[in-house]
C-alpha positions as CSV (number, residue, x, y, z in Angstrom):
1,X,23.0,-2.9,32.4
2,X,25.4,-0.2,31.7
3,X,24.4,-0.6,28.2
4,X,21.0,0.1,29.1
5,X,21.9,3.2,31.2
6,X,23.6,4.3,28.3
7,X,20.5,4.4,26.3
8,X,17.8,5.0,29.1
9,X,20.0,7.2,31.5
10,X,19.7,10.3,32.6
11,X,22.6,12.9,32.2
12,X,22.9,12.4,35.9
13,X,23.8,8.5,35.3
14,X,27.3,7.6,34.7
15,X,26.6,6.0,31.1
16,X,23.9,8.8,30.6
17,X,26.4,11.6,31.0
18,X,28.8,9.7,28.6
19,X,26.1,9.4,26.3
20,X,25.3,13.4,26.7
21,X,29.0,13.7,26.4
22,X,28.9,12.4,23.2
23,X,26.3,14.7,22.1
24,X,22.9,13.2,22.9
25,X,21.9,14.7,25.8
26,X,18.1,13.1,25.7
27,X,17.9,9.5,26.4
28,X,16.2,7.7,23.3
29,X,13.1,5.5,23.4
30,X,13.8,1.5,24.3
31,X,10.5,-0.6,24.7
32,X,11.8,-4.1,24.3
33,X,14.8,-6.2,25.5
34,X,15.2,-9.7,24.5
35,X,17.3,-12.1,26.4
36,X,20.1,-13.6,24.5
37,X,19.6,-15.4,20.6
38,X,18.4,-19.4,20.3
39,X,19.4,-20.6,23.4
40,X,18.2,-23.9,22.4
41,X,21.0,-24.3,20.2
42,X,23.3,-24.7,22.6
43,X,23.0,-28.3,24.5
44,X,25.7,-29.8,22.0
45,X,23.6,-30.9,19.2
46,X,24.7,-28.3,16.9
47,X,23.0,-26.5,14.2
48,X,20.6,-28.6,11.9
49,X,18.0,-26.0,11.1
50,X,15.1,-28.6,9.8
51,X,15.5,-30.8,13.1
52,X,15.5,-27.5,15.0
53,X,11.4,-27.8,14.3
54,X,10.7,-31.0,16.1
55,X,9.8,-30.0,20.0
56,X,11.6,-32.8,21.2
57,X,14.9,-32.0,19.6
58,X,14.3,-28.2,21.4
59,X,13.7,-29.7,24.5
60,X,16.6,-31.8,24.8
61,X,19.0,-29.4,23.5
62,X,18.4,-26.7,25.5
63,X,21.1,-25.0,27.1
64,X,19.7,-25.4,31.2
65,X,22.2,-22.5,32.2
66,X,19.4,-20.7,30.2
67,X,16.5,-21.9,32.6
68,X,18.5,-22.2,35.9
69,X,19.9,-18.9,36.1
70,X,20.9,-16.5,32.9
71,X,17.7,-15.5,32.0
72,X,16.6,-14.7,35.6
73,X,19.3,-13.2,36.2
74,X,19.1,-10.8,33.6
75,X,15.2,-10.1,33.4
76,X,14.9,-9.7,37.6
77,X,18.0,-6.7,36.7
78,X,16.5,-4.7,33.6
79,X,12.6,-5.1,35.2
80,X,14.2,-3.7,38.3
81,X,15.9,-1.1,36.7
82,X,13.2,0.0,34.4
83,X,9.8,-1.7,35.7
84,X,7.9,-0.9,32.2
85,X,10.6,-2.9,30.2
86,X,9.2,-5.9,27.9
87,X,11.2,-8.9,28.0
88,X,11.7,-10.9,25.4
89,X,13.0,-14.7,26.5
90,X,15.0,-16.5,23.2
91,X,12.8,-18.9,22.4
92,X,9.1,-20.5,22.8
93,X,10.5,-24.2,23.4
94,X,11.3,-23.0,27.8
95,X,8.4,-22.9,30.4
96,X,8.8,-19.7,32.2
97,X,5.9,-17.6,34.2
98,X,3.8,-15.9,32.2
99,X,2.9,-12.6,33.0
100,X,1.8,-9.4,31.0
101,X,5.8,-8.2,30.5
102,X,7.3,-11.7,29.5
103,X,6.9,-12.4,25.7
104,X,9.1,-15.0,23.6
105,X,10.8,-15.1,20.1
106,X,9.8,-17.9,17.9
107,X,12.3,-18.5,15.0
108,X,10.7,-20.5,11.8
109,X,13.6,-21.9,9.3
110,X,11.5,-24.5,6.8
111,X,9.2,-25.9,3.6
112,X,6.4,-24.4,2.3
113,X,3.9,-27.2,3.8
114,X,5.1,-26.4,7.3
115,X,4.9,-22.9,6.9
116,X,0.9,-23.0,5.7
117,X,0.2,-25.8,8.4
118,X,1.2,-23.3,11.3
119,X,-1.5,-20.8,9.8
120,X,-3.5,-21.2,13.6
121,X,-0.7,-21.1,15.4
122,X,-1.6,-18.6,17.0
123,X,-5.3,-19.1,17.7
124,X,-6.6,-18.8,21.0
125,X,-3.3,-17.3,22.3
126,X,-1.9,-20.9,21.5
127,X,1.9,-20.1,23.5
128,X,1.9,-19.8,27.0
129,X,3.8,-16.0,26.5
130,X,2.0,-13.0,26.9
131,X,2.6,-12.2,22.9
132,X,5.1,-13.9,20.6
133,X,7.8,-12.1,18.5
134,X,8.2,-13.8,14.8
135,X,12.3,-12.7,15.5
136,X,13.4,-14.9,12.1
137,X,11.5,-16.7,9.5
138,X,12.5,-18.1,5.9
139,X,10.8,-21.1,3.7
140,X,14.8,-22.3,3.6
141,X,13.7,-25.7,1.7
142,X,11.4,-27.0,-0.7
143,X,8.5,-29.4,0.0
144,X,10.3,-32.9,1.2
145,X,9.9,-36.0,-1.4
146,X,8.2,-37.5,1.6
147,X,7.2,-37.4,4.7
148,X,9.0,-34.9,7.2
149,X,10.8,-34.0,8.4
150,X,13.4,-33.0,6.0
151,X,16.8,-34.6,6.6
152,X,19.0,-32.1,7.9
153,X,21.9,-33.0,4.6
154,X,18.8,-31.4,2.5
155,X,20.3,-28.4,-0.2
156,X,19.3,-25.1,1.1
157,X,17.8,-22.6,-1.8
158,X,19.7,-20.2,-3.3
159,X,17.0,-17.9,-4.0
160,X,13.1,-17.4,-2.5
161,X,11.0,-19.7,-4.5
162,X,7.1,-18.5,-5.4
163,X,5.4,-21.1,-3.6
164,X,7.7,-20.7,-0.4
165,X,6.7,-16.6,-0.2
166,X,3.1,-17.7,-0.8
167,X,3.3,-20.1,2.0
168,X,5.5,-17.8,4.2
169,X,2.4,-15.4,3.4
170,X,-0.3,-18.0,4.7
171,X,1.9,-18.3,8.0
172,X,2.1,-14.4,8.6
173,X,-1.6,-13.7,7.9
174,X,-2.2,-16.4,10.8
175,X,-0.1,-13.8,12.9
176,X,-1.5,-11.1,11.9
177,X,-5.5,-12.0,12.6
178,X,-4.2,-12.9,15.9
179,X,-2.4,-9.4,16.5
180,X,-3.2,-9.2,20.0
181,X,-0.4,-12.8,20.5
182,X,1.9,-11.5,18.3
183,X,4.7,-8.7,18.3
184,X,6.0,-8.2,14.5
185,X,7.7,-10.9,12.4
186,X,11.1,-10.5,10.1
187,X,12.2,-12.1,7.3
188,X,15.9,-13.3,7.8
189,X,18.5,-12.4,6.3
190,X,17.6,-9.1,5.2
191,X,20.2,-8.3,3.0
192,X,22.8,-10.6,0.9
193,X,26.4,-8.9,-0.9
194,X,26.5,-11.0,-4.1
195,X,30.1,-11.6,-4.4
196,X,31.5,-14.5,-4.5
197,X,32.9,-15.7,-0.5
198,X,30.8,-12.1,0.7
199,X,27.7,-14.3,1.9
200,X,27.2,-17.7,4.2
201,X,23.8,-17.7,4.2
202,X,20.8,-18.6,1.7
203,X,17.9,-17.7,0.8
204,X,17.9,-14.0,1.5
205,X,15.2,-11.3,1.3
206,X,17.3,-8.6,-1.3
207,X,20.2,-9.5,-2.8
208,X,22.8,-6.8,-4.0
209,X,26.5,-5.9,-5.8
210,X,28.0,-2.7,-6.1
211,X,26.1,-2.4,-9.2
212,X,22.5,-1.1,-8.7
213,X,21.1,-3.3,-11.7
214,X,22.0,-6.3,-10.0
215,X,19.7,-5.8,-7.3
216,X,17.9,-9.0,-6.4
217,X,13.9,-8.3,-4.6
218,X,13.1,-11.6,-4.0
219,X,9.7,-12.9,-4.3
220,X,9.2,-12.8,-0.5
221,X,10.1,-8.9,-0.5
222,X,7.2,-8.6,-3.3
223,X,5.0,-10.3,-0.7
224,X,6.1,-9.0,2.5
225,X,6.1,-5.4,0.3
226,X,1.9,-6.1,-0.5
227,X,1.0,-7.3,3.0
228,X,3.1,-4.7,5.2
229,X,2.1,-1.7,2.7
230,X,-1.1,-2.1,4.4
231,X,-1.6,-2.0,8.0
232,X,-4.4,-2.9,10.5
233,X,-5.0,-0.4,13.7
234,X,-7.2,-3.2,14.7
235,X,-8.0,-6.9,13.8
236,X,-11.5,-8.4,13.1
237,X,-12.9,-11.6,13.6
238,X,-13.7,-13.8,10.2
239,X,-16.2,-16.5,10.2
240,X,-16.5,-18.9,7.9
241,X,-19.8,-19.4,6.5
242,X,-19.5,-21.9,3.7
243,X,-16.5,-24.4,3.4
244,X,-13.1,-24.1,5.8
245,X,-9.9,-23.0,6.0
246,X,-7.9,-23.4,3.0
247,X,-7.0,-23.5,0.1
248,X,-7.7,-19.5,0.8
249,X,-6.4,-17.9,3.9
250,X,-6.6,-14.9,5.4
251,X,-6.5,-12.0,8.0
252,X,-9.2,-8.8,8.3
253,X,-8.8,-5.4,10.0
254,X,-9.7,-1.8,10.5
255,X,-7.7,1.2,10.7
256,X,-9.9,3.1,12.3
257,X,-7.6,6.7,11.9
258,X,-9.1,6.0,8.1
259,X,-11.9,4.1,8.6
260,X,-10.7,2.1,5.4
261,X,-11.5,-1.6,5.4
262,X,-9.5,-4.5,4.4
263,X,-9.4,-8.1,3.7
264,X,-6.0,-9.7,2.6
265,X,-5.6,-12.8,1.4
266,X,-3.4,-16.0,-0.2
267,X,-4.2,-19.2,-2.2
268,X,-2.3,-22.4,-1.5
269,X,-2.5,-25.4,-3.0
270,X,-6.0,-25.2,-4.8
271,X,-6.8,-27.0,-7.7
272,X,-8.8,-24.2,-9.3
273,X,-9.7,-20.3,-9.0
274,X,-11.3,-19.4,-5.7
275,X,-14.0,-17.1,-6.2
276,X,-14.8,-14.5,-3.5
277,X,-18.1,-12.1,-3.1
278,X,-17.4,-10.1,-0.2
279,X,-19.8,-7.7,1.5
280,X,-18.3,-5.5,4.8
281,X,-20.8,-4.1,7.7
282,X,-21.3,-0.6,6.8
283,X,-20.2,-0.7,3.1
284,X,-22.6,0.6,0.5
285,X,-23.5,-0.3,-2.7
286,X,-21.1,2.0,-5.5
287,X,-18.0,2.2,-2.6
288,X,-15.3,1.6,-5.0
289,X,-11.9,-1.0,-3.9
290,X,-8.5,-1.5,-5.1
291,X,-7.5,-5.2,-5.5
292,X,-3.8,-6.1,-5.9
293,X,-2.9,-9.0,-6.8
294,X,0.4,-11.2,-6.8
295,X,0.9,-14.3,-9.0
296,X,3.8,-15.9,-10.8
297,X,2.7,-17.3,-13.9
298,X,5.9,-19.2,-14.6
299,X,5.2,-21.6,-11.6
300,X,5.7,-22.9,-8.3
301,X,9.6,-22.7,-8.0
302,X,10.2,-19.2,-9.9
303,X,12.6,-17.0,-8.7
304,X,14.0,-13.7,-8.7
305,X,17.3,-13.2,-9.8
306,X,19.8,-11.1,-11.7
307,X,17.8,-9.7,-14.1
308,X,14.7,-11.6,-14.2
309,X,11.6,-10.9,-12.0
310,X,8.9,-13.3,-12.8
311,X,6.5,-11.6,-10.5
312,X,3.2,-10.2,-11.8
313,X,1.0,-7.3,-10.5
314,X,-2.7,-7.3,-11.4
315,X,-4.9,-4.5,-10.3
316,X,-8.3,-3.8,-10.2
317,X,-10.8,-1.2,-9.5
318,X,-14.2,-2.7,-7.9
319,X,-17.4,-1.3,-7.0
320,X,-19.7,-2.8,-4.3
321,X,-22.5,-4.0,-5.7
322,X,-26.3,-3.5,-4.3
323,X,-25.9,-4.9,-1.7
324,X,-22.5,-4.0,-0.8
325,X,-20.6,-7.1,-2.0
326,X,-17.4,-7.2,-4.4
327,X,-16.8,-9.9,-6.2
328,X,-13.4,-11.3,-7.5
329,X,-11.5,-15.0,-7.8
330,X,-7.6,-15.3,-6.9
331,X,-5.7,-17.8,-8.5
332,X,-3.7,-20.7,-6.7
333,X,-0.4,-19.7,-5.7
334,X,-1.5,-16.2,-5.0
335,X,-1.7,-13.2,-2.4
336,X,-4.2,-10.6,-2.2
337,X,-5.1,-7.4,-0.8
338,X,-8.5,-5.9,-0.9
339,X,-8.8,-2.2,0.2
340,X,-11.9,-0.1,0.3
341,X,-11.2,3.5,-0.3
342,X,-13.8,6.8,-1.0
343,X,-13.3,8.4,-4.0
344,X,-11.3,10.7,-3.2
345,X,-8.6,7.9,-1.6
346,X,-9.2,6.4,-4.9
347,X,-7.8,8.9,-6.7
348,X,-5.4,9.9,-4.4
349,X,-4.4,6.1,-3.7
350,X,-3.6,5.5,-7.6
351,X,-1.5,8.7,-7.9
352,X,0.5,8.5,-4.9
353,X,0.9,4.1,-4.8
354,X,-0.1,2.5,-7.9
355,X,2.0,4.8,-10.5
356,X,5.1,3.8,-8.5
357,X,7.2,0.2,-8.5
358,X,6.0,-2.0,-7.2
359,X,2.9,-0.4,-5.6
360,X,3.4,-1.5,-2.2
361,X,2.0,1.7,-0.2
362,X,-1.5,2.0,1.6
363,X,-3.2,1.6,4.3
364,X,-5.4,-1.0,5.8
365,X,-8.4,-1.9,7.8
366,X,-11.4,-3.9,7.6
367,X,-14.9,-3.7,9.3
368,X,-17.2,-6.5,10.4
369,X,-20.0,-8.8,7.4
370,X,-20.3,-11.4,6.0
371,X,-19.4,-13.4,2.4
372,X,-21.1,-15.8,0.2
373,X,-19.2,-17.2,-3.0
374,X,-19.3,-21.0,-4.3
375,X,-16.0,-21.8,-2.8
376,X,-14.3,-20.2,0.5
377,X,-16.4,-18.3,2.1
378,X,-15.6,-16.0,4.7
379,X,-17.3,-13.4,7.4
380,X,-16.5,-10.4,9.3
381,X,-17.3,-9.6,12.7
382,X,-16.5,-7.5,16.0
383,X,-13.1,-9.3,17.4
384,X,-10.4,-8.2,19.7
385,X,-8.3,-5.0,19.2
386,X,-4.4,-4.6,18.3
């Protein structure tokens, strides 16, 4: 709590003044507190980070001190102390009352099949928490030989593989469509030192010596780059018309400060192209859109490392057709964003984004309709807001 006054104080606090004193006089801006880190780790188990995904483990390994007392402790101090505070409790795997303030972090260590498979996890509100905060998440292993789960002796990766960003990319598009459950999601670890005995931890998102050439932007950082480089102000519902879910998946919003539309995208597990003809509510014929496109030609399991980067950029410039539609196929093993744009944010979009590495900048949004193509189909229409 005096940690909190620290921040939140006034200069007429204790920890407010001593904050003033130290020459910040104006309190700074705290929305969110979360309640300690994994607290199902703790009921003697230990850490095996591929068992940690089976409920059952969760629930009997969960510290009770948690449940009985810490967290209520804590939460019935900070919501007293500052009544608009959002809690955050540790984990997803405790029952807890559910109210508007109380949201959980969910922490996702595993293999690419897992990752896709929790795609609607968070349909429907699926958690019992008011919204759900994607704290860590990693594919850490690759697909098991068998059936899962993975035994806990399996090899972690050294590096990001292809197929795990893709999948990790199917997961957070799930999240994203669903925007009104979720809080934000981070890739873990962010950052990795190189030398040898500096790091205990693998796979991580940028890897990095003293040397600037050694740099290491792992294939997730080329996908989280695409998919965060554009950003919804609102989500829209997408109904499928013709086929089902996968092997595309996807997520559809509107910023609504541009009025720009887009549909972003990722192809797992397909045994051929997926062709798309997408027409948006409101879109006329000769709008123009910029498709980007990531793929990694050299196969599932490529990887950045020192010196290589095995990830390809394909963009192209589309124009809706009579009625409004574009029309363009993504690969398997891919991720996609589509962005309609005027003219003018066409030009301005290529010189201020697309001349730099890696093209990552934007901004998002897509408005209700409706597609038709041979294979995965897909509509737009009014859903809830962010």
């Amino acid at each position: 709590m005096n940690e909190l006054e620290y921040i939140l104080g006034g200069v007429d606090t204790t920890y407010g003044a001593l904050r003033a004193s130290h020459g910040y006089p104006n309190p700074w801006k705290l929305n969110y507190v979360e309640i300690g880190n994994e607290d199902y780790l703790t009921g003697g188990e230990g850490y095996v980070p591929l068992v940690l995904l089976q409920c059952q483990y969760l629930t009997n390994s969960l510290d009770s001190s948690y449940i009985d007392y810490r967290y209520n402790a804590f939460s019935s101090a900070i919501t007293k102390a500052y009544p608009s505070m959002q809690i955050i409790a540790s984990t997803i795997f405790i029952s807890l009352p559910a109210t508007d303030q109380v949201s959980a972090d969910y922490h996702l260590y595993a293999y690419p099949d897992l990752f896709v498979s929790k795609y609607n996890m968070f349909d429907q509100n699926h958690t019992e928490w008011a919204k759900t905060l994607i704290g860590e998440f990693a594919n850490t292993l690759p697909n098991p030989g068998g059936l899962p789960p993975v035994p806990a002796t399996a090899q972690a990766l050294q590096w990001p593989t292809w197929i795990g960003s893709v999948a990790e990319a199917v997961f957070l598009l799930g999240a994203e469509r669903n925007a009104g459950s979720t809080l934000g999601a981070a890739y873990a670890p962010a950052l990795q030192r190189l030398d040898p005995g500096a790091s205990q931890w693998t796979p991580d998102l940028i890897s990095f010596t003293s040397a600037p050439a050694d740099t290491v932007r792992s294939t997730s950082w080329h996908v989280l780059s695409l998919l965060s480089g554009t950003r919804f102000t609102s989500t829209r519902a997408v109904n499928v018309t013709d086929g089902g879910i996968g092997p595309a998946y996807f997520a559809a919003g509107q910023n609504t400060d541009t009025g720009a539309y887009v549909l972003k995208a990722a192809v797992y597990n397909s045994s051929a192209d997926v062709p798309f003809r997408v027409a948006f509510e409101g879109v006329a014929a000769g709008t123009l859109a910029n498709l980007t496109v990531l793929t990694a030609p050299s196969g599932p399991d490529a990887s950045v490392t020192v010196g290589t980067d095995p990830v390809v950029y394909t963009r192209r410039s589309l124009t809706a057709a009579s009625d409004g539609s574009f029309e363009f196929s993504l690969p398997n093993l891919s991720v996609a964003v589509l962005l309609t744009s005027t003219a003018a944010e066409e030009a301005a979009l290529a010189a201020a984004v697309w001349g730099q590495f890696p093209g990552v900048g934007g901004y998002g949004g897509c408005k209700g309709g409706q597609t038709k193509n041979k294979g995965w189909n897909a509509g737009y229409g009014v859903g809830n807001g962010c």
